[in-house]
C-alpha positions as CSV (number, residue, x, y, z in Angstrom):
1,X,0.0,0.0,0.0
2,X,1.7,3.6,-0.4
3,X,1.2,6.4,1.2
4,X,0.9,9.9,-0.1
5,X,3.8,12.0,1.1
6,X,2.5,15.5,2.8
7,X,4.9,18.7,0.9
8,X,5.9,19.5,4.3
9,X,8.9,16.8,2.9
10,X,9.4,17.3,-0.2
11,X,12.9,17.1,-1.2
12,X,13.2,20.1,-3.1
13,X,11.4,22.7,0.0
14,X,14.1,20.9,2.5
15,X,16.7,21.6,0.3
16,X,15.6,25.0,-0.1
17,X,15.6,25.8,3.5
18,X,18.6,23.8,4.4
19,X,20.3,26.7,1.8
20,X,19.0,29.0,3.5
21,X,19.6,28.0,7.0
22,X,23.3,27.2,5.9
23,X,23.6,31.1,4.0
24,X,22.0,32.9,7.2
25,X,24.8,31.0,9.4
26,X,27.2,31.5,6.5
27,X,26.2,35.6,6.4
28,X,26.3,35.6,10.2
29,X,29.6,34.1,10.6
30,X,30.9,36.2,7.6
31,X,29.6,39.6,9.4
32,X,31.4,38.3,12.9
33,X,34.4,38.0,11.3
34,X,34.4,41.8,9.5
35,X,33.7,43.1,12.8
36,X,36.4,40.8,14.4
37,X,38.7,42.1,11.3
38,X,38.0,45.4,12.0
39,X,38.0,45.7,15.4
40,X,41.6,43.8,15.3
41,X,42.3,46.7,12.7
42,X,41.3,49.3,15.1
43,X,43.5,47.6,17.2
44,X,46.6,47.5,16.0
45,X,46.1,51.4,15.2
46,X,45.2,51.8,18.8
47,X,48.3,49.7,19.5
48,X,50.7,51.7,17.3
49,X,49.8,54.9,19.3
50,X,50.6,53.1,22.6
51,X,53.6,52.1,21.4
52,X,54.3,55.6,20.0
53,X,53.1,57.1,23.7
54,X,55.5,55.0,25.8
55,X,58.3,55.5,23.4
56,X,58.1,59.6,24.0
57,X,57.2,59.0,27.9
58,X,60.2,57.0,28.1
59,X,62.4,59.7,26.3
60,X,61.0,62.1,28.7
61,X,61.3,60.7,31.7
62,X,64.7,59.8,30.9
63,X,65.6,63.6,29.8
64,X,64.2,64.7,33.1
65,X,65.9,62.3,35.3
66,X,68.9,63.5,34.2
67,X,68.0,67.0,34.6
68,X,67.0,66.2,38.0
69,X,70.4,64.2,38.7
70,X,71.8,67.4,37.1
71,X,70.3,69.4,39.6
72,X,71.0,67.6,42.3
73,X,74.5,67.3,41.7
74,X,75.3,71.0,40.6
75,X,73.3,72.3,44.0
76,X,76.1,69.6,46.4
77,X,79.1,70.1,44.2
78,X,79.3,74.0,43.4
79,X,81.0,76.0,46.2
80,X,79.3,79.4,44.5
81,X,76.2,78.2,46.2
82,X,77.6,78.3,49.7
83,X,79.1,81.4,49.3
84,X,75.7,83.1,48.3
85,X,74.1,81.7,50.6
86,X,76.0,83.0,53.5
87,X,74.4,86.7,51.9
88,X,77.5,88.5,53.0
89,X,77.4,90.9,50.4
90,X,81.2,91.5,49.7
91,X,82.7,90.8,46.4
92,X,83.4,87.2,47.0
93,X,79.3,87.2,46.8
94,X,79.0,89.2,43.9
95,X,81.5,87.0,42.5
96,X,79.8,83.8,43.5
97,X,76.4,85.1,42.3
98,X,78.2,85.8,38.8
99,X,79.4,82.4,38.7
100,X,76.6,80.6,39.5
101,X,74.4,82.3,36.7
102,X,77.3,81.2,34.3
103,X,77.1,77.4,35.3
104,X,73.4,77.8,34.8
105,X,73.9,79.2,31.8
106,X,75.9,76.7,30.5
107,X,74.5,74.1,31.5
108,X,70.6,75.5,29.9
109,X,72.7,74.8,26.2
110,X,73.5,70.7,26.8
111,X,69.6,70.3,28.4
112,X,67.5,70.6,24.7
113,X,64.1,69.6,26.2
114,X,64.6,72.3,29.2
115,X,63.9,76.0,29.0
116,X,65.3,77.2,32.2
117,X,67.7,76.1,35.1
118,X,67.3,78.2,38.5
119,X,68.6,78.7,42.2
120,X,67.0,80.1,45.1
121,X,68.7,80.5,48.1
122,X,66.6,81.2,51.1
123,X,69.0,83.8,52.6
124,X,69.2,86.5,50.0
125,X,66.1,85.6,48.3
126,X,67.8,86.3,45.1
127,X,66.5,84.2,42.1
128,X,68.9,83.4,40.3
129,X,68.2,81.6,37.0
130,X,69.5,81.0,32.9
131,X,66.5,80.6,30.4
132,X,67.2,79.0,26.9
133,X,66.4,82.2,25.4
134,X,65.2,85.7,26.1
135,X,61.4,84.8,25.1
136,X,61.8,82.9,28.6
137,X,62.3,86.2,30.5
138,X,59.1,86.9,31.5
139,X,58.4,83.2,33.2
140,X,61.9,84.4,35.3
141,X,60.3,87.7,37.1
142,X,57.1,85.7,37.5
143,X,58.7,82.8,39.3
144,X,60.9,85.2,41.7
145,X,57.9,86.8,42.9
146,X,55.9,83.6,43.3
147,X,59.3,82.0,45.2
148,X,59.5,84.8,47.4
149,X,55.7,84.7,47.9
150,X,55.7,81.0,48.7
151,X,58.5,81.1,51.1
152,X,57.1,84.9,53.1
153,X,54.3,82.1,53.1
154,X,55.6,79.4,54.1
155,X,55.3,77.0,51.6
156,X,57.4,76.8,49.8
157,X,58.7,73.6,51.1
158,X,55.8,71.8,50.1
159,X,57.0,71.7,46.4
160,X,60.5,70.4,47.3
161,X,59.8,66.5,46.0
162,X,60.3,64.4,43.9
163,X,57.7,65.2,41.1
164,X,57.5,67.8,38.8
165,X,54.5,70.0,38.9
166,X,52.4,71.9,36.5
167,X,52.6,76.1,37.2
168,X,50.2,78.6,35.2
169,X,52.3,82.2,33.7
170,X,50.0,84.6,32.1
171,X,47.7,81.3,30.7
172,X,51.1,79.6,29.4
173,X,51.7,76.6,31.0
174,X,55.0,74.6,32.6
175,X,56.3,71.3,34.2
176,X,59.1,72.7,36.8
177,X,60.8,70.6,39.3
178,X,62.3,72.4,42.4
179,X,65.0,70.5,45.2
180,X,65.8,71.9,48.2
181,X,69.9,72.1,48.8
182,X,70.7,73.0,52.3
183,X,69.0,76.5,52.4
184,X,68.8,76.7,48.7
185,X,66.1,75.7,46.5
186,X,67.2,74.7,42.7
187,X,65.1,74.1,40.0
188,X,64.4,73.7,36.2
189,X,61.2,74.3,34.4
190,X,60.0,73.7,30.3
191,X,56.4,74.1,28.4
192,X,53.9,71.5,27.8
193,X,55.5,72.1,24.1
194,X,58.3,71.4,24.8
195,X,57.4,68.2,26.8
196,X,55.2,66.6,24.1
197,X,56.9,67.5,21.1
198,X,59.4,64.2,22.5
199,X,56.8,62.1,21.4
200,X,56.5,61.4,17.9
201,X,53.3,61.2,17.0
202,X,51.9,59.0,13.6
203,X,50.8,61.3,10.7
204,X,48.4,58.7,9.2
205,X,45.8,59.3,12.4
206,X,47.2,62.7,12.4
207,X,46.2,62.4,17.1
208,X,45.6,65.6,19.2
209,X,48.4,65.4,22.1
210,X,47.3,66.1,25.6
211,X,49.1,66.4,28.7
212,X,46.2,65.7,31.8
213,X,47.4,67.0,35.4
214,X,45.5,66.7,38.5
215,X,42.1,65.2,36.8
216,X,41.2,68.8,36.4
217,X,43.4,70.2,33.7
218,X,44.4,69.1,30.3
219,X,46.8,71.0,28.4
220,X,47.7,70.8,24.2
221,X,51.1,71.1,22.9
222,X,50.8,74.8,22.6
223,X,50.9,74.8,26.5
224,X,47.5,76.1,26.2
225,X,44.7,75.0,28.2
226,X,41.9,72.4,26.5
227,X,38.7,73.2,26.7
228,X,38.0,69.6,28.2
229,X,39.3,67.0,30.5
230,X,40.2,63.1,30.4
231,X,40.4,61.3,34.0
232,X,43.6,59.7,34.4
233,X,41.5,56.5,34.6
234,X,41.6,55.6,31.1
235,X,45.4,55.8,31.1
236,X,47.4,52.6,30.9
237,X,43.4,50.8,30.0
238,X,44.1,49.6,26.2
239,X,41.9,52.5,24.1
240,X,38.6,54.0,25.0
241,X,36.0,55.7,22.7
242,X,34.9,58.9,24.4
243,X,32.9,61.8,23.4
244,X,34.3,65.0,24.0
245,X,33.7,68.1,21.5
246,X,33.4,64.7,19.0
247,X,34.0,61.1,18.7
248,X,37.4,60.3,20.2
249,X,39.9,56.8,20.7
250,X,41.3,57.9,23.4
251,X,45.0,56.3,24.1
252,X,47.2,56.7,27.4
253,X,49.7,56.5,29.6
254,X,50.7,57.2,33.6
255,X,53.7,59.4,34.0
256,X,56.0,58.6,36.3
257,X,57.8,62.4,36.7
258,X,54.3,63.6,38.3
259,X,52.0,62.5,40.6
260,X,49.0,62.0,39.0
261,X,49.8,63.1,35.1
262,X,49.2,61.5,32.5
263,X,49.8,62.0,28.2
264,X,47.2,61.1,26.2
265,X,46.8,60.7,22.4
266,X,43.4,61.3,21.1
267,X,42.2,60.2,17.4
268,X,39.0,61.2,15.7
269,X,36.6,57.8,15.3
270,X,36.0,59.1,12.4
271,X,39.3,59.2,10.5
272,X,39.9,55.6,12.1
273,X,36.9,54.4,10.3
274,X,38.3,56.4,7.1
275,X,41.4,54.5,7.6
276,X,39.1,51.1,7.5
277,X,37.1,52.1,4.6
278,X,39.6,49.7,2.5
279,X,38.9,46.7,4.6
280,X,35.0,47.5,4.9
281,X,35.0,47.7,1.1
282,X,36.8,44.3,0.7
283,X,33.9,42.4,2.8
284,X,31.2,44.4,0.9
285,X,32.5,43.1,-1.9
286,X,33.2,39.8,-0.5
287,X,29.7,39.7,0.6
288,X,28.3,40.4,-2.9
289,X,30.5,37.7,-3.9
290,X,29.2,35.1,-1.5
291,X,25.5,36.1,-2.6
292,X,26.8,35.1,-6.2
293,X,28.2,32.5,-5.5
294,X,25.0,31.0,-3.4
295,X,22.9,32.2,-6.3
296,X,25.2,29.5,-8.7
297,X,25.2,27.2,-6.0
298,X,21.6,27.2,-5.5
299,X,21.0,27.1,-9.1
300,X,23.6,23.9,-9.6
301,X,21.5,22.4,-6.5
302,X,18.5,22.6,-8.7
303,X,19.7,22.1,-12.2
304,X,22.1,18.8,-11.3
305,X,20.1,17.6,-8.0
306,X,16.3,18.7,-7.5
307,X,15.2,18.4,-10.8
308,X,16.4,14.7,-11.5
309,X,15.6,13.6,-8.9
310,X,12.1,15.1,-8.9
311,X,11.8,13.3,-12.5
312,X,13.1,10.0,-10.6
313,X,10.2,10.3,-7.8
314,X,7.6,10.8,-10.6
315,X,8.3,8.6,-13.1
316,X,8.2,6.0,-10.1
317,X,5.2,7.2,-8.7
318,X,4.0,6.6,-12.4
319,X,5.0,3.5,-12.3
320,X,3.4,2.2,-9.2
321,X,0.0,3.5,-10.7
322,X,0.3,0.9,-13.1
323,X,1.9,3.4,-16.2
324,X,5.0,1.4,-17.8
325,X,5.1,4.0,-20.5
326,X,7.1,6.0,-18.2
327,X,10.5,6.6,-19.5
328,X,13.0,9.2,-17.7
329,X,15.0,12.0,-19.9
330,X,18.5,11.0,-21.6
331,X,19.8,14.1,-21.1
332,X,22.7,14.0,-19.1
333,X,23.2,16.1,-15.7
334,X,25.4,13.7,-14.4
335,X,26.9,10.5,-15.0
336,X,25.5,9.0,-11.5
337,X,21.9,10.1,-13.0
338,X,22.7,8.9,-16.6
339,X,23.3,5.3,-14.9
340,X,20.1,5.5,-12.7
341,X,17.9,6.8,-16.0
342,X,19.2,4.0,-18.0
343,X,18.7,1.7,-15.3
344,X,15.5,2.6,-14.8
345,X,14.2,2.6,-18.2
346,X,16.1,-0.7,-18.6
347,X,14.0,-1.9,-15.7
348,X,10.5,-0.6,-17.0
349,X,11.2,-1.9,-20.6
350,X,12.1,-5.7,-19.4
351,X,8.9,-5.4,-17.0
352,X,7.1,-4.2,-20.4
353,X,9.2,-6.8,-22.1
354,X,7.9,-9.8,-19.6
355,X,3.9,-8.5,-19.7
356,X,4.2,-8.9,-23.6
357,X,5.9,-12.1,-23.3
358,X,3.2,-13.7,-20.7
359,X,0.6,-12.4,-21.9
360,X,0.5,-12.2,-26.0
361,X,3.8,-14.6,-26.5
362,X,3.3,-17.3,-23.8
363,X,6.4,-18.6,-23.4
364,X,7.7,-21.4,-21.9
365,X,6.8,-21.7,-18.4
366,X,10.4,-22.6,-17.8
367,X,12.8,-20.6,-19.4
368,X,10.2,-17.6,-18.3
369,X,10.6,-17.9,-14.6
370,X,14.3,-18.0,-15.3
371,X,14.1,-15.0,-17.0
372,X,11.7,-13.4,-14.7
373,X,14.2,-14.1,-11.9
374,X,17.0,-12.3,-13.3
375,X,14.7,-9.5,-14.0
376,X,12.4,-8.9,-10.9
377,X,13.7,-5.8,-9.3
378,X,10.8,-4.2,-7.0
379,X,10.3,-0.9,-6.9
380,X,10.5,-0.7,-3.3
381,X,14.4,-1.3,-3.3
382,X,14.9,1.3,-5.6
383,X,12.4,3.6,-3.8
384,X,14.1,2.7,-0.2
385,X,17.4,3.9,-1.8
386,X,15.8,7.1,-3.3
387,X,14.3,7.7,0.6
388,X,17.9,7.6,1.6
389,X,19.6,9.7,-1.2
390,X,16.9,12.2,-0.1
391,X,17.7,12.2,3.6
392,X,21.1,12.3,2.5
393,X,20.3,15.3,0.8
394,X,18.9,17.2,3.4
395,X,21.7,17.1,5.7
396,X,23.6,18.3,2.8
397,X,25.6,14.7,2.1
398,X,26.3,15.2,-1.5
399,X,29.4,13.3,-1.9
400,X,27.2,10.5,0.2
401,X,24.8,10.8,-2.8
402,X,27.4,10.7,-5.0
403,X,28.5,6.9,-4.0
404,X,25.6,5.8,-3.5
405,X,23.6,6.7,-6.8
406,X,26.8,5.1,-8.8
407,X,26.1,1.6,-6.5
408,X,22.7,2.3,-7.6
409,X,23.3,2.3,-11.4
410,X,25.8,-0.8,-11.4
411,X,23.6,-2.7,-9.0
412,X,20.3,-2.3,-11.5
413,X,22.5,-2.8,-14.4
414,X,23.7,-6.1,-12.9
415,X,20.1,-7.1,-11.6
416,X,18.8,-6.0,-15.2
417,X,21.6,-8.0,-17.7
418,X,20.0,-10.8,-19.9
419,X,23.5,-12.9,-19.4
420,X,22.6,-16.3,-18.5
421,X,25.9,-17.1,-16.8
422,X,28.6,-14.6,-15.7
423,X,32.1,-14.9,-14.5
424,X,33.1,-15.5,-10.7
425,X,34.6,-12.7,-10.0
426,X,32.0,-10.0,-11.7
427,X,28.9,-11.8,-9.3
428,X,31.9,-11.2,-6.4
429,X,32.1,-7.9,-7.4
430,X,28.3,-7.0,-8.0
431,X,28.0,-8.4,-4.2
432,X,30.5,-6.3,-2.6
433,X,28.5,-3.4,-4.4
434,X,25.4,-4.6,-3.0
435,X,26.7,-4.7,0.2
436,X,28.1,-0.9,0.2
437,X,24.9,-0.5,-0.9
438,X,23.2,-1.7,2.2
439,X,26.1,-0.2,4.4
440,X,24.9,3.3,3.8
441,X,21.0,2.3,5.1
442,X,22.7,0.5,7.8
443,X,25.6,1.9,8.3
444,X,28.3,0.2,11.1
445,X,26.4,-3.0,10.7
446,X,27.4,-5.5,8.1
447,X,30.9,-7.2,8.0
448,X,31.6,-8.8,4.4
449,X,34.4,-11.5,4.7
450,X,34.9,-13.6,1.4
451,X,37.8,-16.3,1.1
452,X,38.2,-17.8,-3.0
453,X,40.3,-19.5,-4.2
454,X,42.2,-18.0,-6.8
455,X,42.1,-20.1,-9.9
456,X,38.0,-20.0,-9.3
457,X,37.9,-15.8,-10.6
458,X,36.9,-16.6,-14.3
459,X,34.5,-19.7,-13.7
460,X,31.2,-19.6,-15.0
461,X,28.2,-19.1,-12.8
462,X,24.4,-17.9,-12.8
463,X,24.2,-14.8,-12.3
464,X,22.9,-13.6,-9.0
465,X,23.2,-17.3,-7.3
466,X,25.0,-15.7,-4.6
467,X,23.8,-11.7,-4.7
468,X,20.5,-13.8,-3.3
469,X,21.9,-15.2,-0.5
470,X,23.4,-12.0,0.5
471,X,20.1,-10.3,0.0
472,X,18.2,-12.8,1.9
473,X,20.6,-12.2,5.2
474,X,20.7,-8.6,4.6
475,X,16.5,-8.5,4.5
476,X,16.3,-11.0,7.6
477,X,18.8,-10.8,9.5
478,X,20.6,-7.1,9.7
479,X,18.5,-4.4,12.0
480,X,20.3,-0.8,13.2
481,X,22.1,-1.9,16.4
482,X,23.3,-5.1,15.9
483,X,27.0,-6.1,13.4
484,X,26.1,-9.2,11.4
485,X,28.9,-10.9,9.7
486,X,28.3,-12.5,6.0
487,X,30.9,-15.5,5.3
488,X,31.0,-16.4,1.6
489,X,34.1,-19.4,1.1
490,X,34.3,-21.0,-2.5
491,X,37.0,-23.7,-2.9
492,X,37.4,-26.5,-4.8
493,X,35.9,-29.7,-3.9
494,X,39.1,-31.9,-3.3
495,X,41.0,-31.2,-6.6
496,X,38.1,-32.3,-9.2
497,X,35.8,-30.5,-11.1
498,X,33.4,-29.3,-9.0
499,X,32.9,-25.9,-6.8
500,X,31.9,-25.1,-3.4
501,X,29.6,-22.0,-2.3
502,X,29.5,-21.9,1.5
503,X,27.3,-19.0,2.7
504,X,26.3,-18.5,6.3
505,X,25.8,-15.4,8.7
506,X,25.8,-14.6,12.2
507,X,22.5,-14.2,12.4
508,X,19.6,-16.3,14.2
509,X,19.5,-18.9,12.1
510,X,16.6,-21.0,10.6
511,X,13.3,-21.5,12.5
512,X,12.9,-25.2,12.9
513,X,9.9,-25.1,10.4
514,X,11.7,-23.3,7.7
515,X,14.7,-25.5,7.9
516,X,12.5,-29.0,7.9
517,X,11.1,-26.8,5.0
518,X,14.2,-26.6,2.8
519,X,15.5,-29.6,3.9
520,X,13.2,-31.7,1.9
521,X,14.4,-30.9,-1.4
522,X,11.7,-31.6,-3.5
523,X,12.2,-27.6,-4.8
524,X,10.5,-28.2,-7.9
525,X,7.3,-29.6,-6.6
526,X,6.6,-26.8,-3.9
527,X,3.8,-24.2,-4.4
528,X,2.7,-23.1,-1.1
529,X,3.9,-19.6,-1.6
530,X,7.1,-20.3,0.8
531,X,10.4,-19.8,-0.3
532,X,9.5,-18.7,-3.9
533,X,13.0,-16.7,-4.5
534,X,15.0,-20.2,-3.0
535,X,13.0,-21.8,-5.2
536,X,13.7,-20.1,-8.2
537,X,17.4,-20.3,-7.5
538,X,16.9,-24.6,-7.6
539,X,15.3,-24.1,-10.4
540,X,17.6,-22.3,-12.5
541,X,20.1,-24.1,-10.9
542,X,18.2,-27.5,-12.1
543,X,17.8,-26.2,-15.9
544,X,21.6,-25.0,-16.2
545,X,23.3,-28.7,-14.0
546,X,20.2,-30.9,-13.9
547,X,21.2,-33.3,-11.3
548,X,24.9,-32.3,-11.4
549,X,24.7,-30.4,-8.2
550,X,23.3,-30.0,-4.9
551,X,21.8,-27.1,-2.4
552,X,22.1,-27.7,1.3
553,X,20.4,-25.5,4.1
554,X,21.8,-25.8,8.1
555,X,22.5,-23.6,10.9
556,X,26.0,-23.5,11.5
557,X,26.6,-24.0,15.2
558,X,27.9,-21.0,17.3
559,X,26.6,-18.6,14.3
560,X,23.6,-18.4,11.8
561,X,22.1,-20.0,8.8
562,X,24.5,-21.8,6.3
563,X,23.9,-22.5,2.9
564,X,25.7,-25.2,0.8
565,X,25.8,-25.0,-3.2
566,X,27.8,-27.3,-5.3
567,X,28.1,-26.9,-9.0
568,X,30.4,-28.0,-11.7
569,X,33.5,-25.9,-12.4
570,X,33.3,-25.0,-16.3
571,X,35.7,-21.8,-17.4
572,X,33.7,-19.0,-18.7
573,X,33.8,-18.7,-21.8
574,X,33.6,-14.4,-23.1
575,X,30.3,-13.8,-25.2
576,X,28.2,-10.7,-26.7
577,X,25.9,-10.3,-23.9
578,X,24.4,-8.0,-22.7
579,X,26.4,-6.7,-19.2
């Protein structure tokens, strides 16, 4: 009885949605890796300004260390500085005070990042100081007032440690770094220019430099005030985005000259993204590519897949309804298909073939059941291997499909040849097709062991004698689950002219009724509907040997059911027929 299948599985709509369910986690995966592109991208531009950023802060802190050491060194080891400080006013002061302006002064030419060297002795509370040049003047009257402000105040101590400090003259701003010598306090200032032109800065992201002090300033590299400021928190943190006056990557580092400084670099998100525009191009691209490519995929689904195999399903369909003037296309798609078309047209023309011979030719009873044997494929085999090509489809399986569509065509072509006899060694191999074929509907379950002897490849036997036999444990005996070995051994019989089949599987066995059954041997006489395919084998056995050979059936102990077939060893002998 068959069943009418609901559209719900129709090959072709499963197919169609199993495209697109593979495209829409193709597309998704694509767009996670653009993003994953570009944010690795972004990173590396990020990561090239870091590097940039510690690069200057290390020349920095290195130039003002050694101003510092300077500093520090000059104020213990100069004996000018004692004498001013003592204040005594005679001409070894005057002298002294001369002197110690020249050692600034000198010094001021060897230190390139610093814009003035000073010393402040308590005592006189003369400021004395050498400024890299005269521009600098004005920041030298505005720091001896603020000294001698600080210290009438009393503190002016407070700023004697070991960080530099950020100081506001007239709205230009400077780093200065004072140490306290005895009663002396020496010191050496420079602008924010100054300082952060030592970084070199990339001119592809063409970044804003800032110098943030305190959390509440932020100054550019025109030791101007911004108009804005960064915490110090997102120093040191990888890169930020942050909105400011725009759309800012914000890059930083912790100085370790101040207490709570820090230099960032800030880039405009949107010349980043202009930077990317290359990269976001190439997947736009790639994307209309992939669509393209789908499309052709789609279409070659269709054209070499869907379509045959939509012409296989109906012409069978056709078929079951009792229509044998079915015939499938010759056109070829493939040369799997080719072999299943001409298969199957060779199928429904010998099943033509056979009606017209039964019914309008009446031929001999005999010779037609030996014909008819050789040429009784049901549709159901065919149709259970169809049901797996198209679950094998589904899941996308199409090498799968490949294999098992060219086991297909040389299996019907096999089952379908007119030869009455066939060499050894073609029904061997037609069996290990078979089996491969049944492998992939039970796949994991059948073990094929075969021992010949090898002078017995070329003798001459009926065709499908032993594909039977294979068939008839593979229908009874194999189940998903379970391995079931198939033994087939073929020797001589002792030297003479005789061979031995020996088939038997590792199955359950024969029933007790079914083996008193066979057992009887009176094959040509039964016609209680049992056994008809074993009986059609003795026959055709019987009209090619006559009495010249035998067909045993036992169980094998420790294993299955065994079958015995002896038949005379003739050489086959190469004839037009029709394989």
């Amino acid at each position: 009885m068959f069943h009418t299948r609901s559209y719900k599985y129709s090959i072709i709509r499963r197919i169609t949605t199993g495209m697109a369910v593979v495209y829409m986690l193709l597309l998704i995966l694509a767009l996670i890796n653009g993003r994953f592109v570009i944010n690795t991208l972004r990173q590396n531009i990020c990561s090239q300004l870091s590097d940039s950023l510690s690069q200057g802060d290390n020349r920095i802190s290195a130039d003002l260390y050694d101003v510092s050491s300077y500093l520090l060194s000059f104020a213990m080891d100069t004996p000018n500085l004692s004498v001013v400080e003592k204040n005594l006013q005679d001409s070894s002061y005057f002298s002294s005070l001369h002197m110690l302006q020249n050692e600034l002064k000198t010094a001021i030419t060897s230190m390139s990042m610093m814009q003035g060297l000073f010393v402040f002795p308590t005592t006189g509370r003369q400021f004395i100081y050498a400024s890299a040049d005269s521009a600098n003047a004005r920041i030298g009257n505005y720091l001896t007032d603020w000294f001698r402000e600080q210290l009438d105040a009393g503190t002016l101590s407070s700023y004697g440690s070991q960080h530099w400090f950020a100081i506001d003259v007239d709205e230009h701003f400077y780093l200065m770094r004072i140490l306290k010598v005895r009663d002396s306090y020496v010191g050496a200032w420079t602008d924010f220019t100054m300082l952060l032109s030592r970084v070199d800065l990339p001119n592809s992201s063409e970044p804003i430099i800032l110098f943030s002090y305190d959390e509440d300033s932020c100054y550019t590299i025109l030791s101007a005030q911004a108009g804005y400021t960064i915490s110090s928190q997102y120093a040191d943190q990888g890169y930020h985005n942050l909105r400011l006056d725009e759309d800012y990557i914000v890059v930083g580092i912790n100085t370790s000259y101040t207490k709570s400084g820090a230099i960032f670099l800030l880039v405009l998100d949107s010349r980043v993204t202009k930077q990317l525009e290359p990269v976001t191009i190439f997947f736009i691209i790639t994307g209309i590519l992939f669509v393209l490519l789908a499309a052709i995929a789609a279409y070659m689904l269709r054209r070499y897949l869907q379509t045959p195999l939509a012409q296989l399903q109906n012409s069978l369909v056709a078929l079951r309804s009792g229509d044998f003037s079915v015939r499938l296309p010759n056109e070829i798609t493939s040369s799997e298909f080719s072999d299943v078309n001409l298969a199957f047209n060779q199928m429904v023309e010998r099943i033509t073939t056979l009606k017209i011979n039964v019914y309008e030719e009446k031929m001999n009873q005999q010779l037609t059941e030996m014909q008819a044997l050789k040429n009784q494929i049901a549709p159901h085999f065919l149709i259970n291997c169809l049901n797996t090509i198209y679950h094998m489809s589904v899941t996308g399986n199409l090498n799968g499909i490949q294999h098992i569509t060219v086991y297909l065509g040389e299996h019907l072509r096999y089952a379908l040849s007119d030869a009455s006899t066939v060499p050894l060694h073609i029904e061997i191999e037609k069996v290990v097709n078979y089996v491969e074929l049944s492998k992939v509907r039970f796949p994991g379950n059948i073990v094929l062991d075969m021992n010949i002897g090898e002078d017995l490849q070329n003798a001459a036997i009926l065709p499908m004698i032993l594909m039977f036999q294979v068939e008839n444990i593979i229908k009874y005996e194999v189940v998903n689950g379970e391995i079931i070995e198939i033994h087939i051994e073929i020797n001589r019989v002792h030297e003479s002219s005789q061979i031995h089949f020996c088939i038997w599987d590792t199955g359950n066995g024969y029933s007790e009724k079914v083996l008193a059954r066979l057992q009887t041997q009176n094959m040509l006489s039964q016609s209680d509907g049992h056994n008809i395919g074993t009986k059609n084998i003795f026959q055709r056995l019987h009209l090619m040997f006559g009495d010249s050979f035998s067909m045993n059936f036992t169980n094998r102990p420790g294993a299955g059911a065994q079958v015995d077939i002896v038949i005379p060893f003739q050489i086959y002998i190469t004839k037009n027929q029709g394989m």
